[in-house]
C-alpha positions in Angstrom: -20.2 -17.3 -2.6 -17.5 -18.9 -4.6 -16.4 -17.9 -8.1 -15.2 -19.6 -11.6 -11.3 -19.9 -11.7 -11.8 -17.1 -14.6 -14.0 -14.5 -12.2 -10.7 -14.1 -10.0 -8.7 -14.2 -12.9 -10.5 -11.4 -14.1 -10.3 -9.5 -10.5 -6.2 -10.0 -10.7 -6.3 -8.7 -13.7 -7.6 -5.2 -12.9 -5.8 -5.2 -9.7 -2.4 -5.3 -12.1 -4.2 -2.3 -14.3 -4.3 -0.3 -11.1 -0.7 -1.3 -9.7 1.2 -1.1 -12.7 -0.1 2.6 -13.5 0.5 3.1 -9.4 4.4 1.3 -9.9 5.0 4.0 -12.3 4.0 7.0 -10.6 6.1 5.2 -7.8 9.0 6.5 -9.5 7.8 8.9 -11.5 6.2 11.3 -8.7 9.2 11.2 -6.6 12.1 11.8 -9.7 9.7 15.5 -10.4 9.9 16.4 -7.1 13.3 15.6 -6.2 15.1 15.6 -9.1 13.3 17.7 -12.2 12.8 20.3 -9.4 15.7 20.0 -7.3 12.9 20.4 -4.2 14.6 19.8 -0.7 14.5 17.2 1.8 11.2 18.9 3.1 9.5 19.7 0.2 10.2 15.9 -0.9 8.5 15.2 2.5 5.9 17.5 2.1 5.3 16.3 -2.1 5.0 12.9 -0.7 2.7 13.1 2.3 0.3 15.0 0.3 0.1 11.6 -1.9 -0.6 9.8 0.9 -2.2 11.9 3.6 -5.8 12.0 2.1 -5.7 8.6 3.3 -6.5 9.9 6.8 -9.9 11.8 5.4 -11.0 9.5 2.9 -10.1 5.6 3.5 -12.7 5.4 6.3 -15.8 6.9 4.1 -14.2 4.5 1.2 -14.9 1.7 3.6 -18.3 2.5 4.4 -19.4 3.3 0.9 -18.1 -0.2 0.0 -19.6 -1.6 2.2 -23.2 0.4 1.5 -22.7 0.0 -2.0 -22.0 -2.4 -5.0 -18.1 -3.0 -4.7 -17.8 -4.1 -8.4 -19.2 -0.5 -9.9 -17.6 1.6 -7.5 -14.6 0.1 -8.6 -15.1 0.8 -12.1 -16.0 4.4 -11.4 -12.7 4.5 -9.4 -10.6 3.4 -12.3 -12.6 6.2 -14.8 -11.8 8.4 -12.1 -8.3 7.6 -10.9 -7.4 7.6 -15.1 -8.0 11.9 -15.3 -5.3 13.4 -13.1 -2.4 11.6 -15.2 -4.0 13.1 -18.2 -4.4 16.5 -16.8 -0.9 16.6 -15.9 0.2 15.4 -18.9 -1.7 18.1 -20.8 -0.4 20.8 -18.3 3.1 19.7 -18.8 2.8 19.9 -22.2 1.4 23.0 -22.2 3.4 25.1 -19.8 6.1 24.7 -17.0 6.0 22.3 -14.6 5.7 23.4 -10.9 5.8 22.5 -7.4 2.3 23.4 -6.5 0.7 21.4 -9.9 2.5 18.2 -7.8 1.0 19.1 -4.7 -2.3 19.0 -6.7 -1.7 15.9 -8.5 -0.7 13.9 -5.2 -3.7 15.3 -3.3 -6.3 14.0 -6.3 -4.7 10.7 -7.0 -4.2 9.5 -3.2 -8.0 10.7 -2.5 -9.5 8.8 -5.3 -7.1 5.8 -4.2 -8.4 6.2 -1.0 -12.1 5.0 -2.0 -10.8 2.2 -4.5 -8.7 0.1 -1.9 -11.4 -1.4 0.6 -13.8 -1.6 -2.3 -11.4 -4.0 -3.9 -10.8 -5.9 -0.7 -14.4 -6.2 0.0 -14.9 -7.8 -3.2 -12.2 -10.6 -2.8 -13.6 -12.8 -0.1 -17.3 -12.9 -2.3 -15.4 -14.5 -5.1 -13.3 -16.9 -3.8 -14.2 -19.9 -1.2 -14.2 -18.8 2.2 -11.8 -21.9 2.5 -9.0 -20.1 -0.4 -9.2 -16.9 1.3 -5.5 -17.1 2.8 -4.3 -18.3 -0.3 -6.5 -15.5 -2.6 -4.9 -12.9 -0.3 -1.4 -13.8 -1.1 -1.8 -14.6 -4.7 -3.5 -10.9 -4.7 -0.4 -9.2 -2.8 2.1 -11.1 -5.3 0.1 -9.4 -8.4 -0.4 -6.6 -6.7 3.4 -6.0 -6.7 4.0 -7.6 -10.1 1.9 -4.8 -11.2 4.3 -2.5 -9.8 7.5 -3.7 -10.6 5.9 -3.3 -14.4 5.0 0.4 -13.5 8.3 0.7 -11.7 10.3 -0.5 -14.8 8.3 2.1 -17.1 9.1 4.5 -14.8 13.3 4.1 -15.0 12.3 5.2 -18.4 11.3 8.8 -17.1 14.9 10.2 -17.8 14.6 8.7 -21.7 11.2 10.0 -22.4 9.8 12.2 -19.9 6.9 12.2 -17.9 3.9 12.9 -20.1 4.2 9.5 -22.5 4.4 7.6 -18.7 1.3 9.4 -17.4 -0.4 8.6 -20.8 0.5 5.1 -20.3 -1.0 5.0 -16.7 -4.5 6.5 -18.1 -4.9 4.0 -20.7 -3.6 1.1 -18.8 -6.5 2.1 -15.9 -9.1 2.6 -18.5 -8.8 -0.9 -20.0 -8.7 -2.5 -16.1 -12.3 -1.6 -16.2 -13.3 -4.0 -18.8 -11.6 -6.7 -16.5 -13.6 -5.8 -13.9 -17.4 -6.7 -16.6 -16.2 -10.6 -16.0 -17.0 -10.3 -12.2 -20.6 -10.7 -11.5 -22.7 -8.5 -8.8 -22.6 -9.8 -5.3 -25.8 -9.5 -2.7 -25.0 -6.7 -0.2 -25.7 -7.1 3.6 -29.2 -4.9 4.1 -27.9 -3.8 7.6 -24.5 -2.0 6.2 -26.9 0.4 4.4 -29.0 1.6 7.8 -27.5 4.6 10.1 -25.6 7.3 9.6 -21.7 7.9 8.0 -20.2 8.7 11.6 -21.9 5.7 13.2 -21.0 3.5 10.2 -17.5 4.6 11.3 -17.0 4.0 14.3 -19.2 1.0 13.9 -16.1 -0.1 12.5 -13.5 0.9 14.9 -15.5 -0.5 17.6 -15.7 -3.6 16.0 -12.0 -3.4 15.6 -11.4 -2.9 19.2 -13.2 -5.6 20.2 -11.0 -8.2 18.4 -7.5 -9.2 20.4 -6.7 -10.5 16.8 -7.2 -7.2 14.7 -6.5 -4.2 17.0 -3.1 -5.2 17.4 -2.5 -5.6 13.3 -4.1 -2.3 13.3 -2.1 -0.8 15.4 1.6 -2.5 14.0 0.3 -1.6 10.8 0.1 2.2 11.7 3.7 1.6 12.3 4.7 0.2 9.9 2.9 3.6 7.9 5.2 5.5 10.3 8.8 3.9 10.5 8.8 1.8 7.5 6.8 3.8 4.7 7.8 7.0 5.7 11.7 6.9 5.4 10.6 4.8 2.2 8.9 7.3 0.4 10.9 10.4 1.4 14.2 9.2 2.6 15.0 6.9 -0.2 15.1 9.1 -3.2 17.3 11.6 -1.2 19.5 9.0 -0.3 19.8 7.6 -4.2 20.2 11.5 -5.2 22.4 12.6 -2.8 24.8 9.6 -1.3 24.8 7.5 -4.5 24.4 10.8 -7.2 21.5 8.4 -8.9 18.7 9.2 -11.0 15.8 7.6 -11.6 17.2 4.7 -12.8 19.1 4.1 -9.5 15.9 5.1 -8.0 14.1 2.4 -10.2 17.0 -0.4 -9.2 16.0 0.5 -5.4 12.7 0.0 -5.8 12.6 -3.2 -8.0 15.1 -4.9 -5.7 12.2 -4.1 -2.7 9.5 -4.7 -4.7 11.0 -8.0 -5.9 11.7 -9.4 -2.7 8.0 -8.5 -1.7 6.8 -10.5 -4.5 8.7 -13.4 -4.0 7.4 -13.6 -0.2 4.1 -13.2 -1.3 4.1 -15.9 -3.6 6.0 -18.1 -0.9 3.1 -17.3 1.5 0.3 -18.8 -0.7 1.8 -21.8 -0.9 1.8 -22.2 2.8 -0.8 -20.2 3.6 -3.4 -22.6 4.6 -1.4 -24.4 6.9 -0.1 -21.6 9.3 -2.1 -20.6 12.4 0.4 -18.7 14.2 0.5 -15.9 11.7 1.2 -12.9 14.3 4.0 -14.5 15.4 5.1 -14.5 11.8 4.6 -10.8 11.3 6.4 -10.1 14.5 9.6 -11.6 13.8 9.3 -10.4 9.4 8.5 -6.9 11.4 11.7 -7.3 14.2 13.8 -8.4 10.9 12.7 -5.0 8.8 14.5 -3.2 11.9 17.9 -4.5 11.4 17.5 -3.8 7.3 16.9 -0.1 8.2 19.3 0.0 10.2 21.8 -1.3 7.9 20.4 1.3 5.4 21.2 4.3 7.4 24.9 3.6 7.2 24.8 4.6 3.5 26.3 1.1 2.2 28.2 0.4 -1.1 24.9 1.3 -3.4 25.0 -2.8 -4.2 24.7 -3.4 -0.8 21.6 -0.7 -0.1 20.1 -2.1 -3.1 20.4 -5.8 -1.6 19.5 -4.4 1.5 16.1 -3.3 0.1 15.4 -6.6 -1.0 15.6 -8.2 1.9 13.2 -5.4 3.6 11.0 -6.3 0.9 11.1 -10.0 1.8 9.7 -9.0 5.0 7.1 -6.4 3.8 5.8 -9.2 1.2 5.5 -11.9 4.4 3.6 -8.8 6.9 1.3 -7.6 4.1 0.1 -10.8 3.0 -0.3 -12.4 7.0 -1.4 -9.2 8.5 -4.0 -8.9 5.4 -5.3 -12.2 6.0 -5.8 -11.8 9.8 -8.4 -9.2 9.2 -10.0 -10.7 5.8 -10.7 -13.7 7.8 -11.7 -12.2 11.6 -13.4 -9.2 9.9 -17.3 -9.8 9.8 -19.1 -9.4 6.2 -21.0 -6.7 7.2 -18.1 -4.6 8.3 -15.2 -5.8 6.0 -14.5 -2.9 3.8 -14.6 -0.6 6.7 -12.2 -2.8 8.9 -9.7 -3.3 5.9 -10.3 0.4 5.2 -8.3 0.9 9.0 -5.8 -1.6 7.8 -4.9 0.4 4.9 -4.9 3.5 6.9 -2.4 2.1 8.8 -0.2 3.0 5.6 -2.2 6.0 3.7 -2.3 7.7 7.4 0.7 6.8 8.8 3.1 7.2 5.7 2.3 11.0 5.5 3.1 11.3 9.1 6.4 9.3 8.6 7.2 11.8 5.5 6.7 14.9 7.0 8.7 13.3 10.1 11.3 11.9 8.1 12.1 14.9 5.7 12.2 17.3 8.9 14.7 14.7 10.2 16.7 14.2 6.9 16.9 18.1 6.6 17.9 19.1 10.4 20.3 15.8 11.0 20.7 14.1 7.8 20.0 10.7 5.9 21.4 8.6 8.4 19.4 9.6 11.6 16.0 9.7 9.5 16.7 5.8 8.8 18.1 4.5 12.3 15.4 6.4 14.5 12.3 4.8 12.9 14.2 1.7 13.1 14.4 2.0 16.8 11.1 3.6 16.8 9.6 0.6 15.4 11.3 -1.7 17.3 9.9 0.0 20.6 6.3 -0.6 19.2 7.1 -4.2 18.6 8.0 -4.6 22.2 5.0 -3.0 23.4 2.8 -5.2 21.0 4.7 -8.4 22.4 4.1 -7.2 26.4 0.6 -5.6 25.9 -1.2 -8.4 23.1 -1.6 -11.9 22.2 0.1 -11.0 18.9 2.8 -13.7 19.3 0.5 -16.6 20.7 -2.7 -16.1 18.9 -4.0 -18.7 16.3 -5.8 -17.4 13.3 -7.4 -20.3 10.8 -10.2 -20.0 8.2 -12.0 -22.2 10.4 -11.5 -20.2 13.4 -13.9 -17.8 11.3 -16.6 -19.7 9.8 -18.6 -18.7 13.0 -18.7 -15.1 12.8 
């Protein structure tokens, strides 16, 4: 079912009121941990996987409640929902000391809740955009998906001027008024079958499904890689590296994290305007993928901070071309009735693998230091890619809309 120009208008605009609140906590979440506190390299491993690692318990169910349910609704609950814990904290900030363990908290409530809201909203883009846009709706989405961040990521360098409780104000408010966005979109017919059996059949409904396609199961599985070696070292290794090689603060934290986020959105936005007429879009993610492994390993020689800054740019160049072709490879192979479960596995490659690559990463950081936790996912990753290219048609494989408009 296609849409008015307006209805997706309306969908990017309350994907932006759930990024930019998520850009800020980016920042924000990381500068409590690891420099309010002072928290170690583990603990900042530890802080960060418990963000991410109810990703492994939740995105699955998300999937097959989106898929059960009306994807529109849920999605405005989500936002309700996901706008509380930033107001808790605030209030508990406010009110007494913060802690370790009331971050621990926060991370566990957000990244559940964030769990359920991510296939909902991908199972809600293909039924308001031509089946025919689709590649082009997915990148437009990943560029404002990251807009929306680098807004939240630019609030957050403000954590050192005003402190965290204004920001997580800001992030409840900003989430609130996404749900009025979300009134413009209208309700979409469900698929009767999605509803019928029970949750672990609807699960593995799912993963069978993805095994069965020599297009997704490879994505899949390079995307749980990318959770592991990329995200990982990202999310715990960075801020260390900022504190400790380059004595920053969350400003030089925010600089890293713009420069990666801006190079993502400027790939994105490249991608939609030649989405439609590339086919060999594996290919594409192996080589963006194969690049990302020389970009880490530059980082883990601790450049000039320009340099690692510029450095971070270019590894977001690649994440923005991945996320946006690997995204559309399963949008457009995934069937209807299974959609939000199988892009419920794709995000789990990063909400289940980044907590692994934390917890890996900070052990590393703390026993052998900043450099080894950067160059051994790099070679890490690079093995996978090898084994990908040998064992998969990832590198010949042709994916089209119109390859598609069979299933």
């Amino acid at each position: 079912m296609s849409s008015s120009r307006s209805t997706f208008s309306a969908y990017l605009v309350g994907l932006a009121s759930w990024f930019a609140p998520l850009g800020v906590q980016m920042v924000l979440f990381p500068w409590l941990v690891a420099v309010v506190l002072r928290m170690d390299a583990f603990s900042v491993g530890i802080a960060q996987a418990a963000l991410m690692a109810p990703g492994l318990l939740f995105l699955p169910l998300g999937g097959l409640v989106a898929d059960r349910g009306n994807p529109r609704r849920l999605l405005a609950l989500y936002h309700i929902l996901y706008a509380i814990p930033p107001l808790a904290l605030a209030w508990m900030i406010w009110q007494t000391e913060l802690s370790y363990p009331l971050l621990i908290v926060y991370g566990v409530t957000m990244g559940a809740i964030s769990a359920f809201a991510i296939p909902t909203r991908d199972a809600l883009l293909p039924s308001i955009v031509q089946r025919a846009e689709l590649p082009s709706a997915v990148a437009y989405v990943t560029a404002m998906q990251f807009v929306g961040q680098l807004l939240g990521i630019a609030c957050g360098a403000q954590a050192d001027r005003f402190g965290a409780p204004p920001l997580l104000l800001l992030n409840s408010i900003v989430l609130l008024l996404g749900c009025v966005a979300l009134f413009w979109i209208a309700d979409q017919p469900r698929d009767s079958n999605a509803r019928k059996g029970s949750f672990w059949r609807g699960v593995t409904e799912g993963v069978s499904e993805a095994a069965r396609s020599e297009q997704i199961w490879p994505v899949l599985l390079l995307n749980f890689g990318i959770g592991v070696f990329y995200v990982g070292p990202f999310m715990a290794v960075i801020p260390l590296a900022v504190r400790d090689a380059y004595a920053g603060s969350s400003a030089e934290l925010a600089y890293t994290s713009f420069a990666f986020w801006a190079g993502t959105i400027i790939a994105s936005v490249g991608m939609a305007s030649v989405a439609r007429r590339l086919d060999l879009r594996g290919r594409v993610i192996v080589i963006a993928v194969g690049a990302g492994t020389l970009v880490l390993t530059g980082l883990s020689t601790l450049p000039p901070f320009p340099v690692f800054v510029a450095l971070n740019f270019l590894w977001g160049i690649g994440a923005g071309v991945t996320l946006t072709q690997a995204r559309t490879i399963v949008q457009i192979m995934a069937p209807p009735s299974h959609r939000a479960r199988l892009m419920s596995l794709f995000q789990l490659g990063m909400g289940g693998g980044g907590p692994i690559g934390s917890l890996i990463a900070g052990t590393v950081c703390a026993v052998w230091g900043l450099r080894l936790a950067m160059l051994l996912p790099a070679l890490a990753m690079m093995s996978l890619v090898l084994f990908l290219l040998a064992r998969s048609q990832i590198w010949t494989m042709r994916t089209k809309e119109r390859v598609a408009e069979g299933i």
